[in-house]
C-alpha positions in Angstrom: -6.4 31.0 -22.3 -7.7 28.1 -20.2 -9.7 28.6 -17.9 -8.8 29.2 -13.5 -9.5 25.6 -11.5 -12.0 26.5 -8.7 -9.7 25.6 -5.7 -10.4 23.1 -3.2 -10.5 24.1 0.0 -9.2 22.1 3.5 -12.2 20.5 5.7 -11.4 22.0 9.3 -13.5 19.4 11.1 -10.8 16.7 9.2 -8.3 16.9 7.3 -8.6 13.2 5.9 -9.6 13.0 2.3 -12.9 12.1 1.6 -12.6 10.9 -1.8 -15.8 12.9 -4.1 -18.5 12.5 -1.4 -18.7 15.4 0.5 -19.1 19.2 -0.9 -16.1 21.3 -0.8 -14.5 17.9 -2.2 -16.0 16.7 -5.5 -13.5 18.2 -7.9 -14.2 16.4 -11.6 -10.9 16.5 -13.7 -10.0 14.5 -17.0 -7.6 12.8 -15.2 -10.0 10.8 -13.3 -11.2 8.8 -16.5 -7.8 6.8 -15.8 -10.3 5.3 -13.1 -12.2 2.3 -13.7 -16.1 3.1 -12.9 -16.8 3.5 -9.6 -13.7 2.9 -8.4 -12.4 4.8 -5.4 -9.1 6.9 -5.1 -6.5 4.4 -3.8 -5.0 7.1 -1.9 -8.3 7.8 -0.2 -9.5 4.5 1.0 -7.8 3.1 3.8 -6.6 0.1 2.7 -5.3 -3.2 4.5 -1.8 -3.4 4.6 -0.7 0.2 3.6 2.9 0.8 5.4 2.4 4.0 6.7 6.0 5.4 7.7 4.9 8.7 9.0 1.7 11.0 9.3 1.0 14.5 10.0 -2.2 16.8 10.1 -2.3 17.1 5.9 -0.9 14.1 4.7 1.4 11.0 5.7 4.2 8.8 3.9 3.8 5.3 3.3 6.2 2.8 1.4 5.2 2.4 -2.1 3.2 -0.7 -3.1 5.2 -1.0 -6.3 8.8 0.0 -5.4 10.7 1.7 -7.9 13.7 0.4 -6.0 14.5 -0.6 -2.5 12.8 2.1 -0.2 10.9 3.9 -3.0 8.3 6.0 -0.7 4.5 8.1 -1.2 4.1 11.7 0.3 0.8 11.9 0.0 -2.1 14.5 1.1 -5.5 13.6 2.9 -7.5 16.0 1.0 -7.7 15.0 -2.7 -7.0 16.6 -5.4 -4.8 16.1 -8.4 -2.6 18.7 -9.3 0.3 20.1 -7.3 -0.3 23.1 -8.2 -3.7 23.5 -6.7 -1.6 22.7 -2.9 -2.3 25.2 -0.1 1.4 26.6 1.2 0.3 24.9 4.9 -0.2 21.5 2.8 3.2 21.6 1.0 5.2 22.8 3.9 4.2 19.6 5.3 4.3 17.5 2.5 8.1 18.5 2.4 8.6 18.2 5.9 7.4 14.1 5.6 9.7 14.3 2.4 12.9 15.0 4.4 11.6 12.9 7.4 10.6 9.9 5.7 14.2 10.2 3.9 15.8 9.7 7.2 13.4 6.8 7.7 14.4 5.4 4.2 18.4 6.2 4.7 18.7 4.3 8.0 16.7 1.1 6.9 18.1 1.1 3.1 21.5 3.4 3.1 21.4 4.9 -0.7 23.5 6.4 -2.7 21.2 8.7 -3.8 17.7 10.0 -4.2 15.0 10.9 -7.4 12.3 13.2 -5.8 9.4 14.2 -8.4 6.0 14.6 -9.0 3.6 13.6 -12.0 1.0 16.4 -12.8 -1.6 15.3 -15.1 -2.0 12.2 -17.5 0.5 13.4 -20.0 3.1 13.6 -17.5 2.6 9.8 -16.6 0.1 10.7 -13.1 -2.1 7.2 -13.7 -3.6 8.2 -10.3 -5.7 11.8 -9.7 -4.7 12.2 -6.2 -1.4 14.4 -5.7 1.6 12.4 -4.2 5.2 12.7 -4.3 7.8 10.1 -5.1 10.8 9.8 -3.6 13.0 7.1 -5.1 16.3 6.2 -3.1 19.0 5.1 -6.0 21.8 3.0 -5.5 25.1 2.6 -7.0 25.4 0.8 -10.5 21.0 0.4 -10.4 21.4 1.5 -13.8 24.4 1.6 -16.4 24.6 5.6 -16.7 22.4 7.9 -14.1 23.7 11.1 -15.9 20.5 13.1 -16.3 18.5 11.6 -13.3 14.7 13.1 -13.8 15.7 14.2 -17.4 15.3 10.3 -18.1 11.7 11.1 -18.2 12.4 12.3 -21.9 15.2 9.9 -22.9 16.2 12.0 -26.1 16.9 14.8 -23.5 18.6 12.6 -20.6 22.1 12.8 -21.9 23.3 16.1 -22.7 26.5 18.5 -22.6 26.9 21.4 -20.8 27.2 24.5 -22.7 29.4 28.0 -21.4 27.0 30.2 -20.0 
C-alpha cells in the first residue's frame, strides 16, 4: 500500500501560493521533475500578461496561454500543490464556484456549444505542470468530426463505444 501524502495546509496570513519557499509549502513530488532546474511554478509567479478573468480568496481564473479552443480557461489555486485530491473542501468549493462563474464569462464573450471540464492528476494522466488547475474547454459545433465520447477521447480506443442494457 503506498504510502498517505502529508497534507498541505492553507497559510492564514495569505492565501497566495508561494511556490517551495516557505514551510508549510515545500511539498517534493515526482511530478515536479517535469520542471526544468530551478525553474519556478508558472502558476505561482505572477507573470506579465496573465488574463486573469476572475479571483477569489483560494484561487482565480485566467484565460489559458495555449487555448485548446476559443475561450479555453485555468481554475487555478494560490496555494500549490499538485494533486486534486490533496484540495481542502473550502478550496474546491471555490474552485467550482470560479468554474461556473468564469463559464458565464466565457459564454457571453465566445457563445459555445458546449463545454469539456477536467482535471490532469499526475504525469501519467498528461499534468506537465505540478500545480493543480482545472480546465474548462468551451467546444463548438463541427470543432471536430465526431464529439461522441467527449473526455473518453483521452483514451481513443475507449472514446467510441455502445451502450449496453443495464
Amino acid at each position: 500500500m503506498a504510502a498517505r501524502r502529508k497534507k498541505v495546509p492553507i497559510s492564514k496570513a495569505s492565501p497566495r501560493c508561494q511556490f517551495n519557499n516557505q514551510p508549510g509549502f515545500k511539498r517534493v513530488m515526482p511530478e515536479q521533475s517535469v520542471l526544468a532546474a530551478g525553474e519556478a511554478c508558472r502558476f505561482c509567479l505572477s507573470r506579465q500578461g496573465r488574463r486573469i478573468m476572475i479571483e477569489g480568496k483560494y484561487g482565480f481564473a485566467a484565460w489559458d496561454r495555449h487555448p485548446a479552443s476559443e475561450g479555453h480557461f485555468l481554475v487555478v489555486p494560490y496555494r500549490h500543490f499538485a494533486d486534486y485530491f490533496d484540495i481542502d473542501d473550502e478550496e474546491r468549493e471555490e474552485l467550482w464556484r470560479l468554474v461556473a462563474k468564469g463559464k458565464k464569462i466565457a459564454d457571453e464573450k465566445y457563445n459555445p456549444d458546449g463545454y469539456n471540464v477536467g482535471i490532469n492528476v499526475g504525469i501519467w494522466a498528461g499534468q506537465s505542470i505540478p500545480h493543480l488547475h482545472i480546465h474548462v474547454i468551451p467546444r463548438y459545433q463541427g470543432d471536430v468530426e465526431n464529439p461522441k465520447g467527449g473526455v473518453r477521447g483521452v483514451i481513443p480506443q475507449n472514446k467510441l463505444y455502445t451502450f449496453k442494457p443495464d
